[in-house]
PyMOL Python script that loads the backbone (N, CA, C, O; Angstrom):
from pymol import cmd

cmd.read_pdbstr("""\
ATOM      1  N   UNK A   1      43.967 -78.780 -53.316  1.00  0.00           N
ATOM      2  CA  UNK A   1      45.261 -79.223 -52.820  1.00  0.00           C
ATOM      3  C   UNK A   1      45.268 -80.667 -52.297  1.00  0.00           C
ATOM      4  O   UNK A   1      46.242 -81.414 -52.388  1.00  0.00           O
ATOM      5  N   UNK A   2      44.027 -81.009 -51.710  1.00  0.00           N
ATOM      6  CA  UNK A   2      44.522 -82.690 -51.347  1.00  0.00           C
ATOM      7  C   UNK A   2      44.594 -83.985 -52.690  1.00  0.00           C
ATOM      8  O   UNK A   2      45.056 -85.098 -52.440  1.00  0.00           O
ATOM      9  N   UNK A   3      44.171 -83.686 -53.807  1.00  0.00           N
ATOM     10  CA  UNK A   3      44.742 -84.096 -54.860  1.00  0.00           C
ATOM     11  C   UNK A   3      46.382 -84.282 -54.587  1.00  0.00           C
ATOM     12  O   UNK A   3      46.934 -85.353 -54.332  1.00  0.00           O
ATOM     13  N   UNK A   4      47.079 -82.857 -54.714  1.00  0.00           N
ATOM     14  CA  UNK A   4      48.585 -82.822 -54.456  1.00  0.00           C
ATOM     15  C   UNK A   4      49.067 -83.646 -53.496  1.00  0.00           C
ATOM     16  O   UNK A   4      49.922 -84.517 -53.653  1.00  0.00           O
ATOM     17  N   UNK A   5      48.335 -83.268 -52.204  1.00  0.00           N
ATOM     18  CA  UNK A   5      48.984 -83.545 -51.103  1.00  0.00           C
ATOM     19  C   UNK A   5      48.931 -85.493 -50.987  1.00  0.00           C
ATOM     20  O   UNK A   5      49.609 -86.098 -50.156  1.00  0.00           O
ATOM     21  N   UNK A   6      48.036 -86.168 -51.951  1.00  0.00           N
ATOM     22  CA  UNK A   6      47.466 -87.601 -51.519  1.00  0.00           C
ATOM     23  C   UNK A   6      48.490 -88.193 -52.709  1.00  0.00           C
ATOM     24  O   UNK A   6      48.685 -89.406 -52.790  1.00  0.00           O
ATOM     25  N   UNK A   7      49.137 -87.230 -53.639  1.00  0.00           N
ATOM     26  CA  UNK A   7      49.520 -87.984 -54.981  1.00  0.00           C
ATOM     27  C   UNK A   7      51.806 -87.772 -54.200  1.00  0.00           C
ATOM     28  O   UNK A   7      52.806 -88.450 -54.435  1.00  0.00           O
ATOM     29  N   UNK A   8      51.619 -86.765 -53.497  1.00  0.00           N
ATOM     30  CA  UNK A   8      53.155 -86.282 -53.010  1.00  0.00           C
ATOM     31  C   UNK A   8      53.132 -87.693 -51.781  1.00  0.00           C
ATOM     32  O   UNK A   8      54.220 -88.220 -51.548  1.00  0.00           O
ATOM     33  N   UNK A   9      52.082 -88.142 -51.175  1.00  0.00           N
ATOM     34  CA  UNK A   9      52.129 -88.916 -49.887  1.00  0.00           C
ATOM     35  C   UNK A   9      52.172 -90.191 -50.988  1.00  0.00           C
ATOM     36  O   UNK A   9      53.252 -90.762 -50.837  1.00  0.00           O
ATOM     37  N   UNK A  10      51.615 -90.638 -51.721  1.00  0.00           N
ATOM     38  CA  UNK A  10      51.697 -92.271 -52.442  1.00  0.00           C
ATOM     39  C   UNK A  10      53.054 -92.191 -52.960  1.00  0.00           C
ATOM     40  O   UNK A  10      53.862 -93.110 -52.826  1.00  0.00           O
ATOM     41  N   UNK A  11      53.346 -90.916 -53.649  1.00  0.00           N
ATOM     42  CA  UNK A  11      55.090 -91.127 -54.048  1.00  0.00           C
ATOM     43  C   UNK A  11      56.303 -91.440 -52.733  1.00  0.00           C
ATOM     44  O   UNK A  11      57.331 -92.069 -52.986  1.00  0.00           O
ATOM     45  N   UNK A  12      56.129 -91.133 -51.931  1.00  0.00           N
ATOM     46  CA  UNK A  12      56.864 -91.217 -50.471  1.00  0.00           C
ATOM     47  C   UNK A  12      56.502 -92.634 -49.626  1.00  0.00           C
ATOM     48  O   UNK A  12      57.245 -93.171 -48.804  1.00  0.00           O
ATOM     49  N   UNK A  13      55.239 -93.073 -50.020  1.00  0.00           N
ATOM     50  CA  UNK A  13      55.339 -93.948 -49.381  1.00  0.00           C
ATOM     51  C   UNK A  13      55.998 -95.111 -50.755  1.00  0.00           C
ATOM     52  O   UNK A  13      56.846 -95.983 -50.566  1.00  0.00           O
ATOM     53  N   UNK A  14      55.428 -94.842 -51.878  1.00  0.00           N
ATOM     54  CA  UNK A  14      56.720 -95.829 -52.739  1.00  0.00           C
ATOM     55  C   UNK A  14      58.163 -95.832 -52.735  1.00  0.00           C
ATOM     56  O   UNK A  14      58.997 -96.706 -52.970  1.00  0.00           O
ATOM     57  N   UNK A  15      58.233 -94.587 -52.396  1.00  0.00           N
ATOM     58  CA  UNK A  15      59.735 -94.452 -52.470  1.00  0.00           C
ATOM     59  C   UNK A  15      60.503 -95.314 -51.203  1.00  0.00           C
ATOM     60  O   UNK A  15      61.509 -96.019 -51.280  1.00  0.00           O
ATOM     61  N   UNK A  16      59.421 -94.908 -49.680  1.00  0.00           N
ATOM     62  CA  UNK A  16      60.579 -95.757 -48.643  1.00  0.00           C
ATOM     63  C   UNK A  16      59.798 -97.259 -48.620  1.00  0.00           C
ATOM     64  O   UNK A  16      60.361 -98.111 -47.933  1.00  0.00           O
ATOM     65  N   UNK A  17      58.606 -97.642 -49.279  1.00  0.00           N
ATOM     66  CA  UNK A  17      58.410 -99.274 -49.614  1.00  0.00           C
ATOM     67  C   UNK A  17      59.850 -99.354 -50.247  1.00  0.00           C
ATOM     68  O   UNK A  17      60.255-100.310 -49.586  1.00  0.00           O
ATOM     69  N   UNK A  18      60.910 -99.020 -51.065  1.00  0.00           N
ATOM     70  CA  UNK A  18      61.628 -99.029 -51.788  1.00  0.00           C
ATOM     71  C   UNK A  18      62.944 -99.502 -50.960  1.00  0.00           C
ATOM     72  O   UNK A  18      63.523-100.585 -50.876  1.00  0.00           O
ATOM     73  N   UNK A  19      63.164 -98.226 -50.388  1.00  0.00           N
ATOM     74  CA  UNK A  19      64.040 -98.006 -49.237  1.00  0.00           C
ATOM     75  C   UNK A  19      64.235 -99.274 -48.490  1.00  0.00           C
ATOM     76  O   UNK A  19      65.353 -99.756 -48.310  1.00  0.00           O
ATOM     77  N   UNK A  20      63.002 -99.872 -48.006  1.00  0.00           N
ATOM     78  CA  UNK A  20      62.708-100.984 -46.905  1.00  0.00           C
ATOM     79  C   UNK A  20      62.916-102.302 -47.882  1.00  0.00           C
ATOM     80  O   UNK A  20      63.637-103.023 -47.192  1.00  0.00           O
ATOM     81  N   UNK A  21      62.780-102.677 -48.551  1.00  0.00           N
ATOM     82  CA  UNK A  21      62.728-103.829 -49.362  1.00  0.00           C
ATOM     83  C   UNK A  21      64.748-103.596 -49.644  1.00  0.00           C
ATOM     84  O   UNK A  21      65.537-104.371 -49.102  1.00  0.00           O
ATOM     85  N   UNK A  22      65.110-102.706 -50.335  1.00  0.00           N
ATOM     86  CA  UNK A  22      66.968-102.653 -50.539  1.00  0.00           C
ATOM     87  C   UNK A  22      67.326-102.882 -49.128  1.00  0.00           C
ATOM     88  O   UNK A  22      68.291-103.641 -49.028  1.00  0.00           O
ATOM     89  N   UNK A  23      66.831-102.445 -47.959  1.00  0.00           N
ATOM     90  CA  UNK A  23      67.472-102.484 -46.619  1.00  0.00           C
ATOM     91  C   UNK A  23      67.543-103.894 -46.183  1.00  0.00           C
ATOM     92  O   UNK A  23      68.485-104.410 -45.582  1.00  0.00           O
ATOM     93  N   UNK A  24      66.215-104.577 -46.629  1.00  0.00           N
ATOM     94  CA  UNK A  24      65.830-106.115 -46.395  1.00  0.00           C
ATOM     95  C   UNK A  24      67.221-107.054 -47.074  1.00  0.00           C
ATOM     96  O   UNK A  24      67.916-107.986 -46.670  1.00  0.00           O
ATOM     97  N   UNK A  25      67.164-106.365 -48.094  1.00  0.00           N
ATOM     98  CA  UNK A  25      68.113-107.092 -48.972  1.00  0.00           C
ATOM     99  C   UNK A  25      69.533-107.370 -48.662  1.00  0.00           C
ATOM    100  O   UNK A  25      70.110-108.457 -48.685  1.00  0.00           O
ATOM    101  N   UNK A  26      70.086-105.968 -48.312  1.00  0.00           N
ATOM    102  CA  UNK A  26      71.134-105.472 -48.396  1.00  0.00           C
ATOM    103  C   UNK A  26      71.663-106.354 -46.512  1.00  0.00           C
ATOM    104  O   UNK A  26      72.846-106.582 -46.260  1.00  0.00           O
ATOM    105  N   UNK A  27      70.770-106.616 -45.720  1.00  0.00           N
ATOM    106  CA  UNK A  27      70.983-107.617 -44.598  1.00  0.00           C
ATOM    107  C   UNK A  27      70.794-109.092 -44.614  1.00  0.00           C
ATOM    108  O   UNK A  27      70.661-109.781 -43.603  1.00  0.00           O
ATOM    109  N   UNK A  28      70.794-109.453 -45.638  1.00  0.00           N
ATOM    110  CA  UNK A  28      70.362-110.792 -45.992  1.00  0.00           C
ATOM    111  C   UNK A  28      72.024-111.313 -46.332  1.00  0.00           C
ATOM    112  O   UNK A  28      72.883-111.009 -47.160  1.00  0.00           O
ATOM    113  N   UNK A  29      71.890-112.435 -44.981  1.00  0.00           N
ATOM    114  CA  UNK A  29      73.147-113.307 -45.070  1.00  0.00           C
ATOM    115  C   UNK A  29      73.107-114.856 -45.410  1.00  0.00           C
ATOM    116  O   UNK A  29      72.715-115.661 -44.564  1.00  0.00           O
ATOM    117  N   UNK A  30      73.303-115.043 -46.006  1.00  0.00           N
ATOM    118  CA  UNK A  30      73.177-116.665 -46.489  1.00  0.00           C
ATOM    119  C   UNK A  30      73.191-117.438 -45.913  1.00  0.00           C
ATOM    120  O   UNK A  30      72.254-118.176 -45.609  1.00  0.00           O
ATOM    121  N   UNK A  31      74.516-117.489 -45.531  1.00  0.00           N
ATOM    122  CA  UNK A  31      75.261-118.543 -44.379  1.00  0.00           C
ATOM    123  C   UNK A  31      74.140-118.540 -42.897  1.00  0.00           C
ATOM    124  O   UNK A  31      74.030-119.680 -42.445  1.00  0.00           O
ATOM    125  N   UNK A  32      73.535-117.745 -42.310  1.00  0.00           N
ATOM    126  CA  UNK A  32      73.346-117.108 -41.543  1.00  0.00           C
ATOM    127  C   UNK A  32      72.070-118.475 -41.291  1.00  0.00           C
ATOM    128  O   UNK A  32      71.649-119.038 -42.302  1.00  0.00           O
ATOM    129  N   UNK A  33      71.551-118.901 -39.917  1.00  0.00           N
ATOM    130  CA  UNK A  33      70.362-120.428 -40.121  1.00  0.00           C
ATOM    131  C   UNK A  33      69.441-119.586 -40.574  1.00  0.00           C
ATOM    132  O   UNK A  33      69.223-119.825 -41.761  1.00  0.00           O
ATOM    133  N   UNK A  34      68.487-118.273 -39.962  1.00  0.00           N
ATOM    134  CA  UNK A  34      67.682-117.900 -40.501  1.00  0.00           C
ATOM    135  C   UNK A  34      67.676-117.570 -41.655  1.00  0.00           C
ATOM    136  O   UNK A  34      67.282-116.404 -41.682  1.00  0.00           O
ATOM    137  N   UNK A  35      67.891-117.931 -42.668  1.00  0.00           N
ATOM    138  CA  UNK A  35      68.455-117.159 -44.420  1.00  0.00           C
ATOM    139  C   UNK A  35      66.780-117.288 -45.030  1.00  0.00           C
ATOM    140  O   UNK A  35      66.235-116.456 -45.755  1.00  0.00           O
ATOM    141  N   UNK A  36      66.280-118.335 -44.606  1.00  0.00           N
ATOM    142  CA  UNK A  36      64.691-118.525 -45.313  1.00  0.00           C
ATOM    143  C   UNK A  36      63.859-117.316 -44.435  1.00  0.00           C
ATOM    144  O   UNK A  36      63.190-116.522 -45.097  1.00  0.00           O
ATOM    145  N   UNK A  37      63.886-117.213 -43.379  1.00  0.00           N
ATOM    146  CA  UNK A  37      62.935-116.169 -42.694  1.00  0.00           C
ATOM    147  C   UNK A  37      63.611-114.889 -43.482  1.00  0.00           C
ATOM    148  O   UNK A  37      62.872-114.092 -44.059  1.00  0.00           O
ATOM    149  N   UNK A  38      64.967-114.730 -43.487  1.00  0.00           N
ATOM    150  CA  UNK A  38      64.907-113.121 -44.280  1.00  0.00           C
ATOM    151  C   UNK A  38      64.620-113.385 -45.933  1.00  0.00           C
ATOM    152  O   UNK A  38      63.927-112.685 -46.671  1.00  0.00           O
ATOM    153  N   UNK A  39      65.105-114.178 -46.157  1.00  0.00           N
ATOM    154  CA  UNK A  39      63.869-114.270 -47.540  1.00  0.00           C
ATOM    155  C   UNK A  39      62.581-114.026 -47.646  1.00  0.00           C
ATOM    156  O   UNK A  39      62.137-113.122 -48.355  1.00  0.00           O
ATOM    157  N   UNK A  40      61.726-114.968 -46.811  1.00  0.00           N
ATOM    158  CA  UNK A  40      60.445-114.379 -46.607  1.00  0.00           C
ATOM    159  C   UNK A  40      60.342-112.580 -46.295  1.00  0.00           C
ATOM    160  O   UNK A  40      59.654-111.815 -46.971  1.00  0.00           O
ATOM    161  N   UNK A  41      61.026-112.260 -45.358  1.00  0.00           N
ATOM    162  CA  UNK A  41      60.956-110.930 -44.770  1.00  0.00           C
ATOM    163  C   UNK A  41      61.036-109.941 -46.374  1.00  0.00           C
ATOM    164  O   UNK A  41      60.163-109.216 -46.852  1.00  0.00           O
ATOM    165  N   UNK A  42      62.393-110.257 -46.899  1.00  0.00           N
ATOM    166  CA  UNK A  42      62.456-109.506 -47.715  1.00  0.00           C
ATOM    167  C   UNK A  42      61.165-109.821 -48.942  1.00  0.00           C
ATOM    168  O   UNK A  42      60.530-108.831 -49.306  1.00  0.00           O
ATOM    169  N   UNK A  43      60.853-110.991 -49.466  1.00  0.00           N
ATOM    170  CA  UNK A  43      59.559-111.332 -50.676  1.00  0.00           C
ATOM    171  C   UNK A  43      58.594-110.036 -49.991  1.00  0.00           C
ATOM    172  O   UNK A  43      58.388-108.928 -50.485  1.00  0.00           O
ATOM    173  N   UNK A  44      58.130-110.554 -48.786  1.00  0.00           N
ATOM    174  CA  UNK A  44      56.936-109.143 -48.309  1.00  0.00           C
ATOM    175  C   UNK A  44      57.387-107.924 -48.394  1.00  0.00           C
ATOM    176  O   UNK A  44      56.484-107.154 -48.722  1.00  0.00           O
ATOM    177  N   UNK A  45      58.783-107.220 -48.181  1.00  0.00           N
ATOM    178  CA  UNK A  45      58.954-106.087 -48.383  1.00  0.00           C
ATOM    179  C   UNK A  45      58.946-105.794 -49.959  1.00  0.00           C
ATOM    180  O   UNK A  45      58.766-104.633 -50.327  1.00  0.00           O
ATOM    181  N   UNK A  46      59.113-106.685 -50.780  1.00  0.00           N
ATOM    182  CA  UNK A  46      59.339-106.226 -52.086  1.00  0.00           C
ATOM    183  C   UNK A  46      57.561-105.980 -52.536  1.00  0.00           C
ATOM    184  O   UNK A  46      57.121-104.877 -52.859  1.00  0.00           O
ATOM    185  N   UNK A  47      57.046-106.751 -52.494  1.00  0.00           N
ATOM    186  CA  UNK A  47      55.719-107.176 -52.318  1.00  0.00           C
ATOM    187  C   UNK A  47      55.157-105.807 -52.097  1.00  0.00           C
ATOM    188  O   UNK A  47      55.144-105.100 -53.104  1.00  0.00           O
ATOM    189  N   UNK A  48      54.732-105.326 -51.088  1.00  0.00           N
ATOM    190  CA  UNK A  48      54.669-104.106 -50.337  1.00  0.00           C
ATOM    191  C   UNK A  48      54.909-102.819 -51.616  1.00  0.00           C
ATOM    192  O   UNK A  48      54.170-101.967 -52.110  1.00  0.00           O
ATOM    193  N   UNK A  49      56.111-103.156 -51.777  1.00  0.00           N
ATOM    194  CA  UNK A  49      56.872-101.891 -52.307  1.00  0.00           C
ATOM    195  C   UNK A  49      56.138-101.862 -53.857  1.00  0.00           C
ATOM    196  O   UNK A  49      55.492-100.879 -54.219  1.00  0.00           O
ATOM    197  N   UNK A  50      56.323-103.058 -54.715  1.00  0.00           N
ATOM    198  CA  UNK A  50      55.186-102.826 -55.851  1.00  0.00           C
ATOM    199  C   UNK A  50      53.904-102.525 -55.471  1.00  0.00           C
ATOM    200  O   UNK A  50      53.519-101.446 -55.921  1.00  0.00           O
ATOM    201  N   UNK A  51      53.189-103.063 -54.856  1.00  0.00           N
ATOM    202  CA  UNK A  51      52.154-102.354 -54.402  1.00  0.00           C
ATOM    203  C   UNK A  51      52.049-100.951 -54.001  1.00  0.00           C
ATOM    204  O   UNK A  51      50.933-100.434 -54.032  1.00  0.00           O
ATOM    205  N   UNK A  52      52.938-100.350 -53.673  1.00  0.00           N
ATOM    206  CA  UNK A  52      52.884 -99.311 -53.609  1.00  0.00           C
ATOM    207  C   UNK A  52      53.556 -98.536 -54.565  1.00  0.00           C
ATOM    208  O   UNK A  52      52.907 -97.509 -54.365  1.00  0.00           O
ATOM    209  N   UNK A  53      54.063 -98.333 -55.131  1.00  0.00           N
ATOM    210  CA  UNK A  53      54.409 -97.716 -56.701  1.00  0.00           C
ATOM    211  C   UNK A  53      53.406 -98.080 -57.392  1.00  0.00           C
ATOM    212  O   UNK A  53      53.203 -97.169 -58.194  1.00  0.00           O
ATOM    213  N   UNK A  54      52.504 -99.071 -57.569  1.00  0.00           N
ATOM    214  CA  UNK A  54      51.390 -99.269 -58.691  1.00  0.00           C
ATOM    215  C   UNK A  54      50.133 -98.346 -57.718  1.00  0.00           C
ATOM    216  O   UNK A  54      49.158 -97.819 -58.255  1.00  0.00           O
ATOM    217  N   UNK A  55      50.327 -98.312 -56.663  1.00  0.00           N
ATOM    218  CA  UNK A  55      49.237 -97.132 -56.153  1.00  0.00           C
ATOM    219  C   UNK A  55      49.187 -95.738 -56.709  1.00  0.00           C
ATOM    220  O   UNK A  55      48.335 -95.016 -57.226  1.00  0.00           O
ATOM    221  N   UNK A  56      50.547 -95.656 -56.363  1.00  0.00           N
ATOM    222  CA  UNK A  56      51.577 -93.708 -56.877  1.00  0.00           C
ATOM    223  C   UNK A  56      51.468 -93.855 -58.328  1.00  0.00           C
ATOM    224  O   UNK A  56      50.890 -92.946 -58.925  1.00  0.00           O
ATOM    225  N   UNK A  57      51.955 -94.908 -59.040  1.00  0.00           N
ATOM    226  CA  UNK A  57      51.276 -94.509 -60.940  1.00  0.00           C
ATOM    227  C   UNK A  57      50.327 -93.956 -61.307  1.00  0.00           C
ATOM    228  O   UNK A  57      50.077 -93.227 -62.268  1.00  0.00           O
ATOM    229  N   UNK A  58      49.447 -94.568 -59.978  1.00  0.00           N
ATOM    230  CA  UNK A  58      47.595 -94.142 -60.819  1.00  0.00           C
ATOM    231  C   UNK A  58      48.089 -92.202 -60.843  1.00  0.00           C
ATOM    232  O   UNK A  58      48.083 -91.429 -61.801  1.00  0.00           O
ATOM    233  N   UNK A  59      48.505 -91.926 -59.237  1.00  0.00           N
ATOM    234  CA  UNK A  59      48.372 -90.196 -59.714  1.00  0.00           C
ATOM    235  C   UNK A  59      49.274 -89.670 -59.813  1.00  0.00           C
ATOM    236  O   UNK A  59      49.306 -88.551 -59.300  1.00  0.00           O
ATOM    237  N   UNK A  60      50.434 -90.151 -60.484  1.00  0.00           N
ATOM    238  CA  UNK A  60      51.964 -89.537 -60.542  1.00  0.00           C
ATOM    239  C   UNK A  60      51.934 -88.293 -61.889  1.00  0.00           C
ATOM    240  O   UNK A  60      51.396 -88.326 -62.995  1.00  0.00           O
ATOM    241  N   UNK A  61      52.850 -87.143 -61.136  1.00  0.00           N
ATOM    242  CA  UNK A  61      53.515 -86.392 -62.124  1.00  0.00           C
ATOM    243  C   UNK A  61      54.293 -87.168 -63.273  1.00  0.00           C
ATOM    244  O   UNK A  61      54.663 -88.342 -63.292  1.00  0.00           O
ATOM    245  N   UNK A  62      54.410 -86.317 -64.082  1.00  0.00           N
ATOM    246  CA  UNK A  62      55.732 -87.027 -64.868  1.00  0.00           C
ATOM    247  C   UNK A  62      56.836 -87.016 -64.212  1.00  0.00           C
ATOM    248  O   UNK A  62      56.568 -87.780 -63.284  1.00  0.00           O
ATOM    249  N   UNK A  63      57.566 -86.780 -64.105  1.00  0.00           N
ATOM    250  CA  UNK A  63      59.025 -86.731 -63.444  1.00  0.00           C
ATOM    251  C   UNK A  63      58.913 -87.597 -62.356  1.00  0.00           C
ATOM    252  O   UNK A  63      60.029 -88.039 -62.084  1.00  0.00           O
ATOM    253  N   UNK A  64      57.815 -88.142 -61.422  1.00  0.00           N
ATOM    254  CA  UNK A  64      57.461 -89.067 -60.517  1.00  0.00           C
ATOM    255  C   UNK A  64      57.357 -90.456 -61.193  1.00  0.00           C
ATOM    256  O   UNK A  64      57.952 -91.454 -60.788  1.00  0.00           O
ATOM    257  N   UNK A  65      56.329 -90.400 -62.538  1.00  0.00           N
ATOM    258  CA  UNK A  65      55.897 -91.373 -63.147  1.00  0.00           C
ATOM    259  C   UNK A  65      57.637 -92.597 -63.308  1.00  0.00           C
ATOM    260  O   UNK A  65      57.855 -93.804 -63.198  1.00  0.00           O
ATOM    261  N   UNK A  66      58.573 -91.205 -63.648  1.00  0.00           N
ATOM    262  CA  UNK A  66      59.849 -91.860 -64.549  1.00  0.00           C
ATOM    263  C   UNK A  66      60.885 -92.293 -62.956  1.00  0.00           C
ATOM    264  O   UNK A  66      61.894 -92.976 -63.134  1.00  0.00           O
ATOM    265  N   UNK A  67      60.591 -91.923 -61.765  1.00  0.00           N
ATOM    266  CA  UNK A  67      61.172 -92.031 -60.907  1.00  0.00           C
ATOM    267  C   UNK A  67      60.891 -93.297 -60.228  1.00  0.00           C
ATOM    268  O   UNK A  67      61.686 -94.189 -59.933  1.00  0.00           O
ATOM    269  N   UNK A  68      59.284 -93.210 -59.974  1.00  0.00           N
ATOM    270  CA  UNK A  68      58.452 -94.673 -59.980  1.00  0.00           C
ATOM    271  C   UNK A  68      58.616 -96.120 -60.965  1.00  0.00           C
ATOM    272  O   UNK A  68      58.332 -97.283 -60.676  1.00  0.00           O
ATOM    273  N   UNK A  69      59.171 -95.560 -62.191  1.00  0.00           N
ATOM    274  CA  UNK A  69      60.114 -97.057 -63.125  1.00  0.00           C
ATOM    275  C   UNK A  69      61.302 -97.417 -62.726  1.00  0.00           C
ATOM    276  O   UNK A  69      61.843 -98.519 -62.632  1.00  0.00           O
ATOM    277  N   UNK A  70      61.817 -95.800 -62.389  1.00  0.00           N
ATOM    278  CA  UNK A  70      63.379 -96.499 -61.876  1.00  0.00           C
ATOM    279  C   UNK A  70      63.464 -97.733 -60.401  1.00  0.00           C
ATOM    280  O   UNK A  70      64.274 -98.632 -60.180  1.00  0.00           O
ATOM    281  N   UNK A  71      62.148 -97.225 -59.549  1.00  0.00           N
ATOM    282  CA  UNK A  71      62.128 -97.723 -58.277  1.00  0.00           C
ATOM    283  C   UNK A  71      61.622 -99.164 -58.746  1.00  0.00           C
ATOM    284  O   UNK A  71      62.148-100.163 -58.256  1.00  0.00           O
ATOM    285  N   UNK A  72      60.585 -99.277 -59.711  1.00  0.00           N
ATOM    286  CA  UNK A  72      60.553-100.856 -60.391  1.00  0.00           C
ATOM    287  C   UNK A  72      61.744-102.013 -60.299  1.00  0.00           C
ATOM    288  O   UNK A  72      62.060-103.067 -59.746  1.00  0.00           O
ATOM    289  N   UNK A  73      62.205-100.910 -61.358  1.00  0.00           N
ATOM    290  CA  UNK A  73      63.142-101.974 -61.955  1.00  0.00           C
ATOM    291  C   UNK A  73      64.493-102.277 -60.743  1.00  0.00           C
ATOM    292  O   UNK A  73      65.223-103.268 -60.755  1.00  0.00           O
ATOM    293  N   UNK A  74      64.542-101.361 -59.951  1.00  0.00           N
ATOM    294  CA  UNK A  74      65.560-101.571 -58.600  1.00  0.00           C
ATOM    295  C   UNK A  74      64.898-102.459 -57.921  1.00  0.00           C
ATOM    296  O   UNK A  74      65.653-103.010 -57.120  1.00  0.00           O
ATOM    297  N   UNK A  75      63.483-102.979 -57.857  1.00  0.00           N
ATOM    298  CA  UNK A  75      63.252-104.033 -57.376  1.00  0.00           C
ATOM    299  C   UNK A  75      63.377-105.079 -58.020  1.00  0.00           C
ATOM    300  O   UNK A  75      63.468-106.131 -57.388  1.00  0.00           O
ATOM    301  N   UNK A  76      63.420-105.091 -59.539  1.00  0.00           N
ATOM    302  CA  UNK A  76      63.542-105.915 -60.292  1.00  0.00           C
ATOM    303  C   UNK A  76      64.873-106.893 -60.200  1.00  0.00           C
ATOM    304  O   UNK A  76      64.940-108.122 -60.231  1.00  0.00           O
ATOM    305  N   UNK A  77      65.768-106.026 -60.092  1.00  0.00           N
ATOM    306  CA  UNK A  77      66.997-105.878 -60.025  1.00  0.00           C
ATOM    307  C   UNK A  77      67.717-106.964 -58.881  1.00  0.00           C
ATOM    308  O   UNK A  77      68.601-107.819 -58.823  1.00  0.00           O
ATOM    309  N   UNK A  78      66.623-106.252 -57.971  1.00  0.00           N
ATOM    310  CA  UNK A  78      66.735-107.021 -56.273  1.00  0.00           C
ATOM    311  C   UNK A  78      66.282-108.835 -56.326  1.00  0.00           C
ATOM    312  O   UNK A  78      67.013-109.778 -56.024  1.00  0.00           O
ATOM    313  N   UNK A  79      65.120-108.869 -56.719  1.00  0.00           N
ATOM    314  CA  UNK A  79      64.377-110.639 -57.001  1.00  0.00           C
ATOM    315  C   UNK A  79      65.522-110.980 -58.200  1.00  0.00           C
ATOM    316  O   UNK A  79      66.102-111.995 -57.813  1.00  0.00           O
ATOM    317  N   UNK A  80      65.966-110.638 -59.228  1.00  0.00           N
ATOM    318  CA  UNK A  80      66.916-111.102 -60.218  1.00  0.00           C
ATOM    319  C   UNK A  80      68.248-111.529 -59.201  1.00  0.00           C
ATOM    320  O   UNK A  80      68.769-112.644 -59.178  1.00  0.00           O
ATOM    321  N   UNK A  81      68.536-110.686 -58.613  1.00  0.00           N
ATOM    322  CA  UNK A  81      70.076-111.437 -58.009  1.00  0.00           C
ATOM    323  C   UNK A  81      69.709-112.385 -56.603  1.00  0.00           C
ATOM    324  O   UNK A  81      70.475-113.281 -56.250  1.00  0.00           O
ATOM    325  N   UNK A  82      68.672-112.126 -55.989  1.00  0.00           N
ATOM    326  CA  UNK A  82      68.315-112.958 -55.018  1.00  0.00           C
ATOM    327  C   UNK A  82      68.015-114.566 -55.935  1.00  0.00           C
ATOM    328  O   UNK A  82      68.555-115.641 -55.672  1.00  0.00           O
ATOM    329  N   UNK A  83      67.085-114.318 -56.950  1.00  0.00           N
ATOM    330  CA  UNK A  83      67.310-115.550 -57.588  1.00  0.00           C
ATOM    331  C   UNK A  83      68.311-116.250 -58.440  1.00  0.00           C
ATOM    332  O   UNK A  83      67.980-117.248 -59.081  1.00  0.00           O
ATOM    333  N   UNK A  84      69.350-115.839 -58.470  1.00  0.00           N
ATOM    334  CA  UNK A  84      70.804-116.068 -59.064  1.00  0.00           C
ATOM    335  C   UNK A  84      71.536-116.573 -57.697  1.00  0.00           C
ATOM    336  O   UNK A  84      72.594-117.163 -57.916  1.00  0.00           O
ATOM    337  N   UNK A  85      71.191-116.456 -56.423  1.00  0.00           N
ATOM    338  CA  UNK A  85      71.581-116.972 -55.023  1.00  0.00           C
ATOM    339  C   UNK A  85      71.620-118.314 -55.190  1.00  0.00           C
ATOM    340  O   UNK A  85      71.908-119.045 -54.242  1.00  0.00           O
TER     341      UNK A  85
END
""", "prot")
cmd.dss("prot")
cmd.show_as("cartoon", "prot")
cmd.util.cbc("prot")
cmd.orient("prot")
């Protein structure tokens, strides 16, 4: 069982690296003087968050594996419109 239990804990922690990086995002004000510190803030949360989905690949289910691309590319998604800023 700690197979299960170490491969269910890397999916959870990709999932809220995930969580935390959209939250980063989703508070990021332009106008705002600090706009470069939440940039930085958010680069490390995204940062973080691939790193941790490329941890959870090594022992993902399938249905995790395909859940873990979607969480990719939502970061992908995230650096694409931050760099369109």
């Amino acid at each position: 069982m700690p197979y299960n239990k170490n491969k269910q804990q890397a999916f959870q922690a990709a999932q809220q690296g995930v969580d935390q990086a959209k939250d980063a995002y989703e508070s990021i004000v332009v106008e705002r003087a600090d706009y470069g510190s939440q940039l930085k803030h958010l680069k490390q949360e995204v940062n973080e968050a691939f790193e941790q989905i490329n941890n959870a690949l090594e022992t993902a289910s399938e249905h995790q594996y395909s859940q873990l691309q979607q969480f990719q590319h939502d970061l992908k998604n995230i650096v694409q419109q931050v760099n369109q800023e």
